[in-house]
MMTF fields as JSON, N, C-alpha, C and O atoms, coordinates in Angstrom:
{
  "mmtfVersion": "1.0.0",
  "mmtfProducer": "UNKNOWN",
  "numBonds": 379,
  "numAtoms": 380,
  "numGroups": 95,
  "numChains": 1,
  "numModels": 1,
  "chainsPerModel": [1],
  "groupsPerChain": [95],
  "chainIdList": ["A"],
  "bondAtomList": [4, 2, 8, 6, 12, 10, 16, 14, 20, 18, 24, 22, 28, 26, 32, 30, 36, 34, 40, 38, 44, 42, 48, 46, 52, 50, 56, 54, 60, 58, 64, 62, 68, 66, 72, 70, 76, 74, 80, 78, 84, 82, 88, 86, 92, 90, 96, 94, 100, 98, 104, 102, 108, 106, 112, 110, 116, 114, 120, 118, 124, 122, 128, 126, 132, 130, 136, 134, 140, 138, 144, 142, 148, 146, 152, 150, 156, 154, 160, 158, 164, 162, 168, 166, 172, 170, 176, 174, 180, 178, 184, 182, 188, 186, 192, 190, 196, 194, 200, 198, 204, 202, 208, 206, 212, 210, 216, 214, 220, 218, 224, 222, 228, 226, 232, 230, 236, 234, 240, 238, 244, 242, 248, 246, 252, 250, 256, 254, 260, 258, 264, 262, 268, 266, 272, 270, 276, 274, 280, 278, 284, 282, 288, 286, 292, 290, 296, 294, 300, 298, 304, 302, 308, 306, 312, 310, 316, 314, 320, 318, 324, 322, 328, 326, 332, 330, 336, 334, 340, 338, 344, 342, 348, 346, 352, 350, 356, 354, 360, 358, 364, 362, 368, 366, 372, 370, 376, 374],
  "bondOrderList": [1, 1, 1, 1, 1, 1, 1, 1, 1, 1, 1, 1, 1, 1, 1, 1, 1, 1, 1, 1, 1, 1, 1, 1, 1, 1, 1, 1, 1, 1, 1, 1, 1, 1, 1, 1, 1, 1, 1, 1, 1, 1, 1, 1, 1, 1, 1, 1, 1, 1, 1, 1, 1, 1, 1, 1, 1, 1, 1, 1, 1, 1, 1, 1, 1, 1, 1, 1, 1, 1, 1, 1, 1, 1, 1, 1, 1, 1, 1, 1, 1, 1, 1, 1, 1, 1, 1, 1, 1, 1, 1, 1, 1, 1],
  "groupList": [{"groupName": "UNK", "atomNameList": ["N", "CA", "C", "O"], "elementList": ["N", "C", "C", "O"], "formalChargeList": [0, 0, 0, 0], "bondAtomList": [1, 0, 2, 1, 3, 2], "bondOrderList": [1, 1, 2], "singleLetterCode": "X", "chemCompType": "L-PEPTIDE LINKING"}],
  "groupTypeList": [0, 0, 0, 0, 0, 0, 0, 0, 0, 0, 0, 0, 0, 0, 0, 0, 0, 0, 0, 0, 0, 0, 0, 0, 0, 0, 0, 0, 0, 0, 0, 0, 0, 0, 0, 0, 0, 0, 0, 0, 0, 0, 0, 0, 0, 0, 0, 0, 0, 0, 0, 0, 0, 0, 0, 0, 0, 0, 0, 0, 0, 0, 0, 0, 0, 0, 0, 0, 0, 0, 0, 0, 0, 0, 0, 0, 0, 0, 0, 0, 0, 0, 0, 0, 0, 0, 0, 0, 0, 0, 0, 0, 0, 0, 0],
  "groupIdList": [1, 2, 3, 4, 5, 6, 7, 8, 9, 10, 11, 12, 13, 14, 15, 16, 17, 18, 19, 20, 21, 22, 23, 24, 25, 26, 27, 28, 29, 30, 31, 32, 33, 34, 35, 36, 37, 38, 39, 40, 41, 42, 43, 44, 45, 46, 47, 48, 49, 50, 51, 52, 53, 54, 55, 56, 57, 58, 59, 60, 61, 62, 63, 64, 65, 66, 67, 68, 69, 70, 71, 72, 73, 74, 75, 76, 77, 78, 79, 80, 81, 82, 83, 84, 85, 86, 87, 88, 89, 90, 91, 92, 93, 94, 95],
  "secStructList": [7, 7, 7, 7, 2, 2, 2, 2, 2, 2, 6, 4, 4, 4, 1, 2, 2, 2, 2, 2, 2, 2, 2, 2, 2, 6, 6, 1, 1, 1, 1, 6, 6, 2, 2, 2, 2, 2, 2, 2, 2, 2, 2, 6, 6, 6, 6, 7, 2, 2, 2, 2, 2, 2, 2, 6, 6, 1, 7, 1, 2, 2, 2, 2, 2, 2, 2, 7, 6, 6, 6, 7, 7, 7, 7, 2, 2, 2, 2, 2, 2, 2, 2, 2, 2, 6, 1, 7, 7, 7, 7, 7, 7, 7, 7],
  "xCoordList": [6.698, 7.058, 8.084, 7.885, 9.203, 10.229, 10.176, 9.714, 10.741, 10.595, 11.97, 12.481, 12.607, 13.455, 13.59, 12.554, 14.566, 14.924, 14.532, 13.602, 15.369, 15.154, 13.682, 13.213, 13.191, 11.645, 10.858, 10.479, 10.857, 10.3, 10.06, 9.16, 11.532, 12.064, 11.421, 11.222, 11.186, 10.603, 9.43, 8.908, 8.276, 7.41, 6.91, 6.029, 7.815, 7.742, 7.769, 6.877, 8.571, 8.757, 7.854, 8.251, 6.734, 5.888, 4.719, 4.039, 4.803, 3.858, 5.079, 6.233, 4.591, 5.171, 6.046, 7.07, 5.104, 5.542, 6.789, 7.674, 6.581, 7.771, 9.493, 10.661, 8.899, 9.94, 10.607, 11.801, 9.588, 10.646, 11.106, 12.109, 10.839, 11.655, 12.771, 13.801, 12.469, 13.468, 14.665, 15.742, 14.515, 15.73, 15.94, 16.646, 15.328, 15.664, 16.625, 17.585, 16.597, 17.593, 18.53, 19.648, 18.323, 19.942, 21.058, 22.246, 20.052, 20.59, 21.532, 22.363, 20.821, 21.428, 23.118, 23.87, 23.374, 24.982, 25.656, 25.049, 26.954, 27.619, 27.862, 27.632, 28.491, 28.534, 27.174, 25.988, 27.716, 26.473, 26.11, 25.597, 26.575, 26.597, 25.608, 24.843, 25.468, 24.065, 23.163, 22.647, 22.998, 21.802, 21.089, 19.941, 22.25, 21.926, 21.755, 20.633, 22.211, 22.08, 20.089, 19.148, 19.927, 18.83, 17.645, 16.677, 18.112, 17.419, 16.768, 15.706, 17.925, 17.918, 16.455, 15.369, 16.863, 15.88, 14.39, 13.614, 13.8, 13.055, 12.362, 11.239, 13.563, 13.014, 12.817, 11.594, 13.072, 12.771, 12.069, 11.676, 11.402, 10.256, 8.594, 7.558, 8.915, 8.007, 7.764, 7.387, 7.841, 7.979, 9.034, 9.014, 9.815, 11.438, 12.001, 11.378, 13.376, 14.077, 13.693, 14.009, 12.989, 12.605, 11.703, 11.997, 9.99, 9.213, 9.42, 8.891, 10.512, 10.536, 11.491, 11.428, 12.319, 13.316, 12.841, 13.438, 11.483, 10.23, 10.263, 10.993, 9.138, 8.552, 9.67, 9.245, 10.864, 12.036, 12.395, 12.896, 12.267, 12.529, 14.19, 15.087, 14.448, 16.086, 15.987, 14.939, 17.107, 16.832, 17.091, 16.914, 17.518, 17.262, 18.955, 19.295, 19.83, 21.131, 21.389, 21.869, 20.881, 21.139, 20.63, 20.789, 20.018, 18.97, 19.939, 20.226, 20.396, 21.488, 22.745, 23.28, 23.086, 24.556, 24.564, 25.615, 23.308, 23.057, 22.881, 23.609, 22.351, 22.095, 23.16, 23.321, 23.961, 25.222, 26.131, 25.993, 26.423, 27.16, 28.447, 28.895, 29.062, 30.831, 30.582, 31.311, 29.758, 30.013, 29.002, 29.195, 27.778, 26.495, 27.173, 27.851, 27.084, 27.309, 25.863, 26.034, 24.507, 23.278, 23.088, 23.062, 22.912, 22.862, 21.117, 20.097, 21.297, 19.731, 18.318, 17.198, 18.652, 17.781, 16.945, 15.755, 18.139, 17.946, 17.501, 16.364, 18.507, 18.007, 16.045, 15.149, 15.906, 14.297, 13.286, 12.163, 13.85, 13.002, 12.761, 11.612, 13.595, 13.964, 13.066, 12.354, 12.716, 11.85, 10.906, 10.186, 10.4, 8.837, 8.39, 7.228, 9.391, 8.896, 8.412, 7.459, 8.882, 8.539, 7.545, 7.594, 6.809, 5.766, 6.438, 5.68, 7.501, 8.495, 8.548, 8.051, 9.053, 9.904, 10.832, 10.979, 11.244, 12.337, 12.074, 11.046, 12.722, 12.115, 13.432, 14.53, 12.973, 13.975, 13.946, 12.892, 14.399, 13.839, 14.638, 15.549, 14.722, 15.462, 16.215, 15.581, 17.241, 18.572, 17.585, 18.103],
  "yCoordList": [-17.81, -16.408, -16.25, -16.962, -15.397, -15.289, -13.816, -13.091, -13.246, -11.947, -12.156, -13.166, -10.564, -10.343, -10.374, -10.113, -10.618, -11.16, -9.616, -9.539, -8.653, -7.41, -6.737, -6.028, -7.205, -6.817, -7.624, -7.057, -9.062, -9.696, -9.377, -9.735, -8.32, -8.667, -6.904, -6.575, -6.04, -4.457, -4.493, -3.506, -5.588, -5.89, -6.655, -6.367, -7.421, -8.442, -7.096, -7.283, -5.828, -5.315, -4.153, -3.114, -4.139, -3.309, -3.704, -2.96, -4.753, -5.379, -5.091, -5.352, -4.311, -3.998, -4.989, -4.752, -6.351, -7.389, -8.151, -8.77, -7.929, -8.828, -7.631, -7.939, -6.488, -5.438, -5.488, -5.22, -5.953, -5.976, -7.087, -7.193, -8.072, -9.186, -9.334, -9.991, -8.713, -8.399, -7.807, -8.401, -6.6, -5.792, -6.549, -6.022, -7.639, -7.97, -9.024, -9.279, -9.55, -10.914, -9.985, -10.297, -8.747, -8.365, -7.567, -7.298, -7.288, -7.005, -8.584, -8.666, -9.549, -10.402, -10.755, -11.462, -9.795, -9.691, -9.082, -8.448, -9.332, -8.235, -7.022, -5.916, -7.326, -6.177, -4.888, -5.128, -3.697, -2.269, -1.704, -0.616, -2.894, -2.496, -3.071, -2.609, -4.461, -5.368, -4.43, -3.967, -4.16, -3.687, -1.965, -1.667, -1.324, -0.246, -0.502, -0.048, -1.426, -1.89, -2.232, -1.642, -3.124, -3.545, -2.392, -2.247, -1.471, -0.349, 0.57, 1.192, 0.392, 1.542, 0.442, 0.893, -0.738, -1.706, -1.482, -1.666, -1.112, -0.876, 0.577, 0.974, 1.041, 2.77, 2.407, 2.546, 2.007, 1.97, 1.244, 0.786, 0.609, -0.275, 0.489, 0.435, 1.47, 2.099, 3.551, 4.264, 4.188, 5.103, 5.8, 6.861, 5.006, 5.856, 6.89, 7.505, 7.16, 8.332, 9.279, 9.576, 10.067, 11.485, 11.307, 11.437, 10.86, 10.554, 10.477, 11.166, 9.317, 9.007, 9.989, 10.228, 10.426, 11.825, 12.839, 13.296, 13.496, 14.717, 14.244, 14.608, 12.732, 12.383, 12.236, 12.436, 11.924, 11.839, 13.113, 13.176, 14.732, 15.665, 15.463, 15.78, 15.141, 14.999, 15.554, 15.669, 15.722, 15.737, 14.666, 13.488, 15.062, 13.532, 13.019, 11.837, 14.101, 13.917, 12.782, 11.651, 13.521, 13.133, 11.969, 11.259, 11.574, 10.04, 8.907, 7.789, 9.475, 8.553, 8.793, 7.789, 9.694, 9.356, 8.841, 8.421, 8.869, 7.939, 6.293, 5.406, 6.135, 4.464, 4.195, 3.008, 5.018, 4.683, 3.355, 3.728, 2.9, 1.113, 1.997, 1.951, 2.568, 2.939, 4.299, 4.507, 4.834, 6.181, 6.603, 7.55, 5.887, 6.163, 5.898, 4.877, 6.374, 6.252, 6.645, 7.065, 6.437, 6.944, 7.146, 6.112, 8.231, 8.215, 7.618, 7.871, 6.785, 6.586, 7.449, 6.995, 8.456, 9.868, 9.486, 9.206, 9.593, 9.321, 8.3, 8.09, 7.349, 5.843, 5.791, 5.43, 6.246, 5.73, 6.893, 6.6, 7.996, 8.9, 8.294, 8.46, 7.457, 6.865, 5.834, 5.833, 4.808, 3.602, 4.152, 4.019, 5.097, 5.792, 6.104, 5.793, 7.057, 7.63, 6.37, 6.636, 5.124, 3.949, 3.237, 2.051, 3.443, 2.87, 1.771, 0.801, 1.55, 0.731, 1.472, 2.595, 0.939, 1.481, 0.377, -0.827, 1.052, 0.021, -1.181, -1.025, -2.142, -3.259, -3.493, -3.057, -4.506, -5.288, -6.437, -6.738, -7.215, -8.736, -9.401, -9.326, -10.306, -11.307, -12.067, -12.102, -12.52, -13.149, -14.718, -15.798],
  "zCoordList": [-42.447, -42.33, -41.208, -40.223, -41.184, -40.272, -40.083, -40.964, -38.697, -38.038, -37.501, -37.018, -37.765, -37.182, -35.836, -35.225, -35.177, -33.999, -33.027, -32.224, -33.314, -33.066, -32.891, -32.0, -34.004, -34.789, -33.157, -32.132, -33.509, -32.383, -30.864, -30.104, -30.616, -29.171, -28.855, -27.686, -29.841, -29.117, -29.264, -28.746, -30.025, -30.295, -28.207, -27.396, -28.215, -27.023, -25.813, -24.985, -25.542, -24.86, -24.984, -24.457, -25.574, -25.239, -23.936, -23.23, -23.971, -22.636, -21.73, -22.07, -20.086, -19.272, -18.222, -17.582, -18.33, -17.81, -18.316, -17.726, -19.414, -20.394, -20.097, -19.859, -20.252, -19.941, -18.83, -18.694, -17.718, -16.146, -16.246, -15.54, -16.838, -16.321, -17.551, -17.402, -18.654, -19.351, -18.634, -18.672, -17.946, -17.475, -15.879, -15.019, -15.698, -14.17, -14.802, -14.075, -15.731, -16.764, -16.828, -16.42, -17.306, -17.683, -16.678, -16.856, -15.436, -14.193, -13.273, -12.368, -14.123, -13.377, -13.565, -12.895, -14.985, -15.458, -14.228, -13.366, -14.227, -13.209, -13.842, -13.353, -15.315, -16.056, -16.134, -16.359, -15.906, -16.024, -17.554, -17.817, -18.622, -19.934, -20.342, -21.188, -19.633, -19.66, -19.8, -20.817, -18.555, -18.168, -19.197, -19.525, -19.37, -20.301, -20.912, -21.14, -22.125, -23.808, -23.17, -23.702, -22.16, -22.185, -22.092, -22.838, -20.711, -20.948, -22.067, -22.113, -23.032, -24.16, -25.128, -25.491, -25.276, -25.883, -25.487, -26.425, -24.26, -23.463, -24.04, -24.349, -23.994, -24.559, -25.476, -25.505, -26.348, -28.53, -28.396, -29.468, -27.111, -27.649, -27.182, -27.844, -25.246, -25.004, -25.555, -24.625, -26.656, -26.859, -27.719, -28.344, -27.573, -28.609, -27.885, -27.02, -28.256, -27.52, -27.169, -26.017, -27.796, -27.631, -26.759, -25.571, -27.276, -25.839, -24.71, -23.838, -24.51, -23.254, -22.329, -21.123, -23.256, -22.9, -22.309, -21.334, -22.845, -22.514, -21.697, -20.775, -21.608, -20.397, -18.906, -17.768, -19.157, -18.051, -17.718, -16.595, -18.631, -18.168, -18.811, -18.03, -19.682, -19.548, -21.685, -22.322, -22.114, -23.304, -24.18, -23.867, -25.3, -26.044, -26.025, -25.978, -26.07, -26.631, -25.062, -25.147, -23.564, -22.324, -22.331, -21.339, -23.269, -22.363, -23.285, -22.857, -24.71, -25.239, -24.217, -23.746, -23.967, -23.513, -22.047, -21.563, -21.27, -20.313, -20.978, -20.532, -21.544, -22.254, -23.044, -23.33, -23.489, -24.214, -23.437, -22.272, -23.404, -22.981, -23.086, -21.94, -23.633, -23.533, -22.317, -21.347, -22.58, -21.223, -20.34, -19.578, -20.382, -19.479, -17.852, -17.738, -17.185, -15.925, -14.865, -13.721, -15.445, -14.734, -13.565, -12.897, -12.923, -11.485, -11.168, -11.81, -9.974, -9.591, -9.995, -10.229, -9.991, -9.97, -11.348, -11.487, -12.423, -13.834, -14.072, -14.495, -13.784, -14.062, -13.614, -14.377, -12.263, -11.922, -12.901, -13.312, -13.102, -14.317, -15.365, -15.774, -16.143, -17.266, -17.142, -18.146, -16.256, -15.816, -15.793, -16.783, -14.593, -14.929, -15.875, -16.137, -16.989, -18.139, -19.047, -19.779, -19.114, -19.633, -18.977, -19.303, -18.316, -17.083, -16.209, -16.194, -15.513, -15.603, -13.889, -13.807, -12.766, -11.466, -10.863, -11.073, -10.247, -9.553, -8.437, -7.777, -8.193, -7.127, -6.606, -6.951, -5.438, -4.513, -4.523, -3.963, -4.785, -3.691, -3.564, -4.389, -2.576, -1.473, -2.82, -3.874, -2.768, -3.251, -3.124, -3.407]
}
């Protein structure tokens, strides 16, 4: 039996653990397109757009055109609403 790659990978990102280190891999790009495409993956996997949109306080059209890869520009504010609303927060650590 074979599973879509896609299928596999929002399936994989419903455990919270697999999710941070998911988006800490794609933070490790320099590129900020990484990291949104990955974000948005995160959302369609904890909840889907809209949910997590309510839960961020933002609407639905706002939480795509923040995760959008050609024009999201997220300010922190958003970006850490967007992580909470996914059970998800932000970290630091030493290089």
């Amino acid at each position: 039996m074979t599973i879509k790659h896609d299928d596999w990978l929002l399936e994989q990102l419903k455990d919270a653990e697999f999710a941070a280190e998911f988006l800490n891999a794609a933070n490790e790009d320099d590129d900020p397109k990484t990291y949104l495409t990955a974000l948005r993956k995160v959302v369609e996997a904890r909840g889907g757009m809209a949910l997590v949109a309510e839960k961020a306080h933002l609407s639905r059209e706002t939480l795509y055109r923040t995760l959008s890869s050609a024009r999201g520009t997220p300010t922190i504010k958003t970006l850490n609403a967007v992580l909470k609303a996914t059970g998800l927060k932000f970290g630091v650590s030493a290089q």
